[in-house]
C-alpha positions as CSV (number, residue, x, y, z in Angstrom):
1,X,-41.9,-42.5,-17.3
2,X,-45.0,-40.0,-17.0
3,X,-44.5,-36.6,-15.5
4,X,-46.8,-37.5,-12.6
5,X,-44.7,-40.1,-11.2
6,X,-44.0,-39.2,-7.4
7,X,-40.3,-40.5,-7.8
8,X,-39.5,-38.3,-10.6
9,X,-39.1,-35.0,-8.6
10,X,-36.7,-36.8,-5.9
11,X,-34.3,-38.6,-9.1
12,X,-34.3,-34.9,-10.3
13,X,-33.1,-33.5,-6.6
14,X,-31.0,-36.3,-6.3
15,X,-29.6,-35.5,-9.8
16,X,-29.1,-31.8,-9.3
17,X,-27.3,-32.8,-6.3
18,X,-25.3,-35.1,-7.8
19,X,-24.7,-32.6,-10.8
20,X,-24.0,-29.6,-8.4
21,X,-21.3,-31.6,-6.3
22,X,-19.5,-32.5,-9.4
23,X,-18.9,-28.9,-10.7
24,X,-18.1,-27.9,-7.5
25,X,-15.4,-30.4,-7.2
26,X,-14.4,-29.7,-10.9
27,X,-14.7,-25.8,-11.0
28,X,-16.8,-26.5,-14.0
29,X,-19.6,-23.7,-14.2
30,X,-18.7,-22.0,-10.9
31,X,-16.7,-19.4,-9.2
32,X,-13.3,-19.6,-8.2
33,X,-14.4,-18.6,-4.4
34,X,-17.8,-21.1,-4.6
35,X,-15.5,-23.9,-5.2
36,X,-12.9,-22.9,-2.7
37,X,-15.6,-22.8,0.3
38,X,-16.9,-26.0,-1.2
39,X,-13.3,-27.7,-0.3
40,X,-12.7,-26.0,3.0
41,X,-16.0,-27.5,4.0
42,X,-15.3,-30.7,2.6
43,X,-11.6,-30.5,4.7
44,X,-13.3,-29.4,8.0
45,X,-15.9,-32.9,7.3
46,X,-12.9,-34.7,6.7
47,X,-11.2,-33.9,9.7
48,X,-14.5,-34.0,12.3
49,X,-15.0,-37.7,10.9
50,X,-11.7,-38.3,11.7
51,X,-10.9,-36.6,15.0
52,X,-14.3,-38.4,16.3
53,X,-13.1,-41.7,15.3
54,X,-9.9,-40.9,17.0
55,X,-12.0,-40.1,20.1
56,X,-13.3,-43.4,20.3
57,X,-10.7,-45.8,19.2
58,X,-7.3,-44.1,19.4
59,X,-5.8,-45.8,23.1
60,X,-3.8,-42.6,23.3
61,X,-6.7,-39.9,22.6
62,X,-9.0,-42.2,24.6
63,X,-6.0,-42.6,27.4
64,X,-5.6,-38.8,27.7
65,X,-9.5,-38.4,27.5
66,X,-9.7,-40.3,30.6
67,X,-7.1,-38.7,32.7
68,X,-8.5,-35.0,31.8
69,X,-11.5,-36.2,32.9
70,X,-10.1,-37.4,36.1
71,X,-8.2,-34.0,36.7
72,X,-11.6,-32.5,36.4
73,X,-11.5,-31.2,32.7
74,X,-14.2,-32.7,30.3
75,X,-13.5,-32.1,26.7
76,X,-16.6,-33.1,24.4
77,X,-16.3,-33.5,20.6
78,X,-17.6,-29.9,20.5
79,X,-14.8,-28.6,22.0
80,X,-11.8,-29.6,19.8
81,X,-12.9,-27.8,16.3
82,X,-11.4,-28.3,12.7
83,X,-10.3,-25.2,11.5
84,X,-8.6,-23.8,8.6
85,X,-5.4,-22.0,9.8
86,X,-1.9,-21.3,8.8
87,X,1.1,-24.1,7.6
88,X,2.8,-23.5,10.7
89,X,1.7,-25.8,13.2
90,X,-1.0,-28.6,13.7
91,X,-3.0,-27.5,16.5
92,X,-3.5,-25.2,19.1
93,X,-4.8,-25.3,22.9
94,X,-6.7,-22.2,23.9
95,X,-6.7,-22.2,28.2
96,X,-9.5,-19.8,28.0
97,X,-12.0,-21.7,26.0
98,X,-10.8,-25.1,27.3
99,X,-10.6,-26.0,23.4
100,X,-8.4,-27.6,21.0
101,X,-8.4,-26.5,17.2
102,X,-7.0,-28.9,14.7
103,X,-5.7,-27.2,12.1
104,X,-7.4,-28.8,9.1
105,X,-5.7,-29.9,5.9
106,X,-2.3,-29.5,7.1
107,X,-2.1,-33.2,8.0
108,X,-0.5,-35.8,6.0
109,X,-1.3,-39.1,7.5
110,X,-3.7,-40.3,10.3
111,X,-0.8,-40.6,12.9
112,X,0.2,-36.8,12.2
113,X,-3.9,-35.4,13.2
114,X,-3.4,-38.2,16.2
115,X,-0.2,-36.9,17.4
116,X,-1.4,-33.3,17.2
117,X,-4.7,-34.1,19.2
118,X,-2.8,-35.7,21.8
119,X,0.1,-32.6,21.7
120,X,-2.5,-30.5,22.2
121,X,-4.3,-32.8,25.0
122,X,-1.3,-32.8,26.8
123,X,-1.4,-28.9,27.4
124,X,-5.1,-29.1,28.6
125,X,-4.0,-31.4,31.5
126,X,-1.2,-29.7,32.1
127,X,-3.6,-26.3,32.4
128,X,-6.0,-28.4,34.6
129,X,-3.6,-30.1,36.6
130,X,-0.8,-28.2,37.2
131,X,-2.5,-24.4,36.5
132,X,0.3,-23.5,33.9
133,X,0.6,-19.6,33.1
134,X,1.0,-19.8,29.6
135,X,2.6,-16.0,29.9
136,X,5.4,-17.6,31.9
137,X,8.2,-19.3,29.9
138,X,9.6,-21.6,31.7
139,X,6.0,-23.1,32.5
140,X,5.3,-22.8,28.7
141,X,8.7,-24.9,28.1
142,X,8.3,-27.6,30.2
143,X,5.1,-27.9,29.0
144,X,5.9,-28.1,25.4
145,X,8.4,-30.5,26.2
146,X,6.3,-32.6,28.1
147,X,3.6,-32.9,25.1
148,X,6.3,-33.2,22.1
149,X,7.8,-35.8,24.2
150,X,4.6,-37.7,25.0
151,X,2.8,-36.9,22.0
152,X,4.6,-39.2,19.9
153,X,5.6,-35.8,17.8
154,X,8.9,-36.8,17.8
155,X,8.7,-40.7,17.2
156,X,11.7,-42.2,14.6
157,X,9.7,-42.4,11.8
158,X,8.3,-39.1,11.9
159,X,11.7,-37.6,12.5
160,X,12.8,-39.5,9.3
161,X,10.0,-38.5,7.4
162,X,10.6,-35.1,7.6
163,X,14.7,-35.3,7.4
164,X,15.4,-34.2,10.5
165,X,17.1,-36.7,12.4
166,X,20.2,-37.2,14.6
167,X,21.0,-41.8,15.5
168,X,21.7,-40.6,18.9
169,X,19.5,-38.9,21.3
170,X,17.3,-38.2,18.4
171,X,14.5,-38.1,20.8
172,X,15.7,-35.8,23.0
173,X,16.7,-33.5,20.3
174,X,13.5,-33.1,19.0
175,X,11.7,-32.2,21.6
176,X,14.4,-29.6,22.3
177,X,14.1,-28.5,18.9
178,X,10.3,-28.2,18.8
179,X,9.7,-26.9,22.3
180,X,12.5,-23.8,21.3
181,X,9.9,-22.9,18.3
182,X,7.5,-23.3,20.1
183,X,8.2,-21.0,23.0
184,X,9.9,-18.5,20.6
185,X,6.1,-17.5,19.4
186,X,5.1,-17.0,22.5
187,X,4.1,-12.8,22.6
188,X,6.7,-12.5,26.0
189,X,9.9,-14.7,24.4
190,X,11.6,-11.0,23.3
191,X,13.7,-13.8,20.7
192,X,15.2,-16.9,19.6
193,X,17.9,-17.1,22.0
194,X,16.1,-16.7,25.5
195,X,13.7,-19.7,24.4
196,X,16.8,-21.7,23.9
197,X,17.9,-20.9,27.5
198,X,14.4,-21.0,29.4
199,X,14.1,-24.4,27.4
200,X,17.8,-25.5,28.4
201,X,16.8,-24.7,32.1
202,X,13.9,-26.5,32.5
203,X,14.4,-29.6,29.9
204,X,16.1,-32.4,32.8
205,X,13.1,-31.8,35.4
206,X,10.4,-31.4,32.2
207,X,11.5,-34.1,30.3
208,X,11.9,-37.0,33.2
209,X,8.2,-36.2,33.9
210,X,5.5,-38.4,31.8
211,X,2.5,-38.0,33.7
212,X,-0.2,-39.4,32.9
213,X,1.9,-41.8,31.3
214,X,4.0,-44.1,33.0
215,X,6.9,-43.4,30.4
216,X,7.2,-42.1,26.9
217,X,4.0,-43.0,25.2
């Protein structure tokens, strides 16, 4: 082929691309942190690819979607962001923004990253609807009972999967269990103990109460 071909230049780019891509994903003839970014970006593609598809065919995301709207809170795609961040939960819900973060990478199946968007989902209506101060513990109890309970965070099989699992009020135990972590991090729980008992307080009342579901999704 001639050097004034017009295609030649773009089956070079394409090349180069093609080339560059491959050492990135290698670590062949780049740096350590080049090749790092490279995969957190690839991660964060992942996960946007994903939580969008989630957003339009998931009947739980879509469910939730609906009711926020209806309590007056849009959330656009723009406003639930992939984000690297550390191993110890899935998600966050940030009242403030009106935002969900994902916490990319950290899930390990397509019901896990659905379970998390709809934990997190759950807080945002609870925010809208029922003006939760996240300060307060027993309103940041019942609402992490409410979305481990709904979320489907604490279904069978993911209770099994990661060996934590009682045949009888396995359910119920979970979302104890999860809810006690979860308050325990919050900056006014002064320790372990007093999340077990602002949980313990408010689990009956938190638990019996689905909305927007009619019963445990």
């Amino acid at each position: 082929m001639s050097s004034d071909d017009p295609k030649q230049p773009e089956k070079l780019s394409a090349f180069e691309k093609w080339r560059r891509t491959a050492m990135l994903v290698t670590g062949l003839g780049v740096t350590d942190d080049e090749r790092l970014d490279y995969l957190v970006e690839q991660t964060r593609l992942a996960c946007e690819k994903k939580k969008l598809q989630f957003m339009q065919r998931s009947p739980g995301v879509v469910f939730m979607l609906n009711h926020l709207r209806a309590a007056g809170c849009e959330l656009p795609p723009s406003n639930i962001i992939c984000a690297p961040c550390d191993r110890k939960s899935a998600g966050g819900f940030d009242p403030q923004k009106g935002a969900i973060a994902l916490c990319q990478g950290v899930f390990y199946g397509d019901a896990h990253m659905e379970n998390a968007m709809m934990h997190e989902m759950i807080h945002m209506f609870d925010h809208c609807r029922f003006k939760v101060d996240w300060f307060n513990l027993r309103h940041h109890a019942c609402s992490e009972i409410r979305a481990n309970s709904l979320s489907g965070d604490c279904r069978f099989a993911r209770e099994l999967r990661i060996g934590s699992l009682a045949f009888t009020k396995h359910h119920q135990d979970c979302v104890r269990r999860r809810a006690v972590t979860s308050v325990s991090r919050n900056l006014m729980c002064p320790d372990k103990a007093t999340a077990e008992r602002v949980v313990n307080e408010v689990f009956e009342s938190c638990f019996k109460d689905t909305r927007p579901f009619d019963e445990i999704y």
